[in-house]
PAKOL-323345 format. One record per residue (C-alpha): x, y, z. Coordinates in steps of 0.25 Angstrom, whole numbers, plus 5000, padded with zeros to 4 digits. Example, Ala and Ser with C-alpha at 12.3 -4.5 7.8 and 13.67 -1.06 7.14 Angstrom:
# PAKOL-323345
504949825031;505549965029;
# end
This chain:
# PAKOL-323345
500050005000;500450134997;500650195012;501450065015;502450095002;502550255007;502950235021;504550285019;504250435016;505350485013;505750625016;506050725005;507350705000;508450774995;508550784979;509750754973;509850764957;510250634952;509650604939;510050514930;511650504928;511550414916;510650344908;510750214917;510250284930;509150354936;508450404950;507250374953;506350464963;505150404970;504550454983;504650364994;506150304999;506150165003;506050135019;506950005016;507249935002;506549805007;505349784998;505049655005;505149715019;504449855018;503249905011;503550035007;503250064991;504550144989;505450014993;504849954979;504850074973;506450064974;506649924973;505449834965;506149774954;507449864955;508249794966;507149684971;506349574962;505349484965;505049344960;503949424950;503849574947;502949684942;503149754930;502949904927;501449834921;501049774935;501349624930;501949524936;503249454929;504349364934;505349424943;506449334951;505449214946;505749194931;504349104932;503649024941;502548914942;501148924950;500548794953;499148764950;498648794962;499448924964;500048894977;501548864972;502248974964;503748904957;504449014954;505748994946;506849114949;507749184938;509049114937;510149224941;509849314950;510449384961;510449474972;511249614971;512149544981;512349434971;511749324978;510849234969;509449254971;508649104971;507549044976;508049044991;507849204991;506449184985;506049104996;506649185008;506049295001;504749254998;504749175014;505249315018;503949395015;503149285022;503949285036;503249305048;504249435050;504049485035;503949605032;503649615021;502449725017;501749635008;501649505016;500249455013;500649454999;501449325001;500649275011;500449145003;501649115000;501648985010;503148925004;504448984996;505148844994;506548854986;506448734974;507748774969;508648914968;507748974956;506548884961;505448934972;504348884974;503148984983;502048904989;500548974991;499748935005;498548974992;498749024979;498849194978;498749224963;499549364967;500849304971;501649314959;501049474958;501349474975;502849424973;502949544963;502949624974;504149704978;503849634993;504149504987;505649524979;506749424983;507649464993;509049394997;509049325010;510349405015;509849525011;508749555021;509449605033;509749735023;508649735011;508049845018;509149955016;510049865007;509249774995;509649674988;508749614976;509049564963;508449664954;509149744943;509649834953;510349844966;510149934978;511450024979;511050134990;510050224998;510250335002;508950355013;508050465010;508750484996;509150364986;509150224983;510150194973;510050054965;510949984952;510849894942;511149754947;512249704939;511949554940;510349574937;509849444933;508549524923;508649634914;509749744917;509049864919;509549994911;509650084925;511050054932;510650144943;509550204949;509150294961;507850324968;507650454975;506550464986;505750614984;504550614993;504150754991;503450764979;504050934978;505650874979;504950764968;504650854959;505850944961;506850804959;506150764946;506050904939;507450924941;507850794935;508450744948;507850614946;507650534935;506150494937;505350474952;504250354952;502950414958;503050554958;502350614971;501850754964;500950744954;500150874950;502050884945;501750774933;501150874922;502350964925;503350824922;502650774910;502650904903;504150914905;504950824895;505950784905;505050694912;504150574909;502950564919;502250424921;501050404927;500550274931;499850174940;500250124955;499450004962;498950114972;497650124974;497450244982;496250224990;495450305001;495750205012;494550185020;494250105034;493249995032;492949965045;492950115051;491450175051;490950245043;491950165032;491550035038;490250065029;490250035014;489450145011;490050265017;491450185010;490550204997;490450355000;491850385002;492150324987;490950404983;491550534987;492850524982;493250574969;494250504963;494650584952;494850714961;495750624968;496650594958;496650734952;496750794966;497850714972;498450654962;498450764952;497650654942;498350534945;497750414948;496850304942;495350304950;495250164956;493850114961;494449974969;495749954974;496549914962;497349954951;496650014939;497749964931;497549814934;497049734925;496049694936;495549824941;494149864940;493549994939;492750014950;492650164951;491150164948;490950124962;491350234970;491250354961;491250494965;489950514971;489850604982;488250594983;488350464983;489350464994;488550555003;487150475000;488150335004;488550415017;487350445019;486750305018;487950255027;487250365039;488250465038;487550565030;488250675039;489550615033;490650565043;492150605048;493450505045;494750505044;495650515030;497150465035;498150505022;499450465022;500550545015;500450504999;500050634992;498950554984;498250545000;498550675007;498050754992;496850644989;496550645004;496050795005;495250764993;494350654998;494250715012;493550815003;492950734994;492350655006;491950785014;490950805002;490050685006;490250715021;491450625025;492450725033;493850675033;494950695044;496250695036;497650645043;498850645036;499750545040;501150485036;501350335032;501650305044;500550355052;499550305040;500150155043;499750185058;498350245057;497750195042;498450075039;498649995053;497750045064;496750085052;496250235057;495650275049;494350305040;495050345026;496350355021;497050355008;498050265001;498650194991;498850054989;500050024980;500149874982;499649804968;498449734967;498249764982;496549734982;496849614994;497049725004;495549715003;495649565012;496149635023;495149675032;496349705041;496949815030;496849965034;495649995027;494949865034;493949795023;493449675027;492649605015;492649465017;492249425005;493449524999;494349445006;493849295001;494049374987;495549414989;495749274994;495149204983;495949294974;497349254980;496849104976;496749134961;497549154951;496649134938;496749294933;495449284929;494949254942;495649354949;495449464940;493949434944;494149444959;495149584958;493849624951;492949564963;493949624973;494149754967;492649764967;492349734979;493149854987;492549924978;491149914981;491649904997;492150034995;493349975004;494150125001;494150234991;494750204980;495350334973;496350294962;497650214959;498950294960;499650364950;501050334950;501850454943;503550444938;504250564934;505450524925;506350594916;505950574903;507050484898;506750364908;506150224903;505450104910;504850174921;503750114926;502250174923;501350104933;501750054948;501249904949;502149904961;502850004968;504050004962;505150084952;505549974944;506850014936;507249894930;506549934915;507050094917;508050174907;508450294902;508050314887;509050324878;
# end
């Protein structure tokens, strides 16, 4: 989720101009710095942002399109029943100590993210992963306690890379994968520097070098970009600055999709929201579009479920809840709170929650529904929103890929409980016909919908600024990452 990938703000850093020295390197700016280089052991979105593909692989891998395609694992074998997964491991590859990585690695990693001490942000994923057994040292064979038709998409997670065994007591601050490129440096609060890996086992990348840069402020953003201090920065933070950037012929602009839904979080089990009907009400009285414009400057895709308008499986549901501020108030009205009510509206710092956050508390204000808005930092909003659940409303954006099985948790911060929900995301987990499962994403999607569960406003933009002649950066995020093994410099 996208509070949990924000929780290493970093402070505004000092801009220092080192754009590209030649046509083999590059700097690359993005907002949030790393609180460790474990993407196994942490959850915040900027460690992937770094590292996904550049320094650590999986046994599969998302590409810049959000499919799926063999990563560590050349190919592998499903049995008919879907509980036993046969991977076969590319011959050849190693570690950026030089250690060979085999089967042995795959299985301490993979047994790893199950321990009783993980930590590992993303636990549930594997949770059905019962046996990793070692066949032979490019052989592993994953036993299911029941069949998961995600898993090959779950173990394309940055959460899921392969990790060396003697390498754990320092991955957090010193990584070492076996992507095109090893960790060289960070400098905290400034820079991570990374290198081509001479003994690559895939495709040499064009890059020998590259650096990231962490500008949280979107003003010194802005100022680092216009002056060519760096060559390109991955989710540019200031938006109404774009038109400015793409009339100027120095720059590309690329504006693509995330896996965010940003959602006007809401408690289901706190009156008045534990009622479907005034849940109704609140989607009627917002006004997407004037979200979008207003916060975002117009970028941002209207959802009406929580799922990715660019999937193949979304389904528009946004004639459910639209814009209706007459219909909210006779619904409010119906509920017994014809005088309206008073909750509370908990933002955490994102600019697309504290700007979009003043508009619905008006938005709301015209069908009678009085906000009390608090500001809060990541921190703060883990304590009060996500764990202790204080809260009536809140806004957030949920950049996990296909995420819709938070829905099952009756225990998750927004606190749905829909039995029948929860049969559906079991039964889901058991198939892996993709005819049968698109039918039930369908199902699910609709469902949530019509339970009116949260407000759902719109999928998030994602925006790079580059110089105009880089190539092979990625459009869309179908994970959180800044994947620079495709990315060159024109000739």
């Amino acid at each position: 989720m996208h509070f949990f990938k924000r929780l290493a703000a970093s402070s505004v850093v000092a801009i220092c101009a080192s754009g590209a020295l030649a046509n083999d390197s590059i700097t690359v700016a993005i907002q949030l710095e790393p609180p460790n280089l474990d993407p196994t052991g942490g959850a915040a979105q900027a460690i992937d942002s770094v590292l996904y593909a550049n320094v650590f692989e999986g046994l599969t891998r998302f590409m810049a399109d959000g499919s799926v395609v063999p990563g560590l694992a050349e190919s592998w074998e499903i049995s008919d029943d879907g509980l036993i997964y046969t991977f076969t491991l590319r011959d050849g590859v190693t570690f950026h100590d030089g250690t060979t990585m085999d089967a042995e690695d795959v299985k301490f990693s993979l047994d790893r993210i199950g321990a009783e001490d993980s930590a590992n942000a993303q636990k549930a994923l594997y949770a059905a992963i019962s046996d990793v057994t070692v066949i032979d040292p490019l052989t592993v064979q994953v036993t299911l306690s029941e069949p998961n038709g995600m898993m090959l998409f779950n173990l394309a997670w940055g959460d899921a890379v392969i990790v060396a065994p003697e390498s754990i007591e320092t991955i957090a601050q010193t990584p070492i994968g076996t992507g095109p490129f090893k960790f060289d440096d960070w400098v905290q609060g400034d820079r991570i520097e990374i290198s081509a890996y001479d003994a690559y086992w895939g495709d040499t990348p064009a890059l020998t070098s590259a650096t990231f840069r962490f500008i949280s402020d979107p003003t010194a953003a802005f100022g680092a970009v216009m002056a060519e201090d760096v060559d390109a920065f991955i989710g540019f933070p200031a938006p109404e600055n774009l038109p400015q950037f793409e009339a100027d012929p120095r720059f590309q602009v690329l504006v693509g999709n995330t896996e965010g839904e940003t959602i006007l979080s809401t408690n289901n089990k706190m009156p008045p929201f534990d009622n479907v009907l005034v849940r109704q009400a609140v989607a009627h009285a917002i006004d997407r579009q004037a979200i979008i414009d207003g916060a975002m400057f117009g970028y941002g895709t209207p959802i009406g479920t929580h799922f990715a308008p660019h999937n193949p499986d979304y389904v528009d549901l946004l004639a459910n809840s639209p814009y209706d501020p007459e219909r909210a108030k006779e619904l409010l009205a119906e509920a017994g709170f014809a005088d309206g009510f008073t909750t509370t509206l908990k933002l955490p710092p994102p600019s697309y929650a504290r700007r979009g956050g003043e508009i619905i508390a008006s938005q709301l204000r015209e069908v009678g529904i009085e906000t009390e808005i608090t500001n809060l930092e990541w921190a703060q909003w883990i304590e009060e929103v996500f764990t202790n659940k204080d809260f009536g409303l809140s806004i957030v954006s949920h950049t996990e890929p296909m995420d819709i099985g938070i829905y099952a948790n009756p225990d998750y911060y927004f606190q749905y409980d829909n039995p029948d929900f929860q049969a559906l995301m079991d039964k889901l987990n058991a198939t892996t016909d993709p005819d049968m499962r698109s039918e039930m994403l369908a199902e699910a999607q609709t469902i949530i919908s019509e339970d009116y569960v949260n407000g759902y406003l719109f999928e998030l933009a994602v925006a790079t600024v580059a110089k105009a002649g880089i190539d092979g950066l990625w459009l869309n995020q179908p994970t959180a990452a800044v994947d620079l093994t495709g990315v060159s410099w024109a000739e």
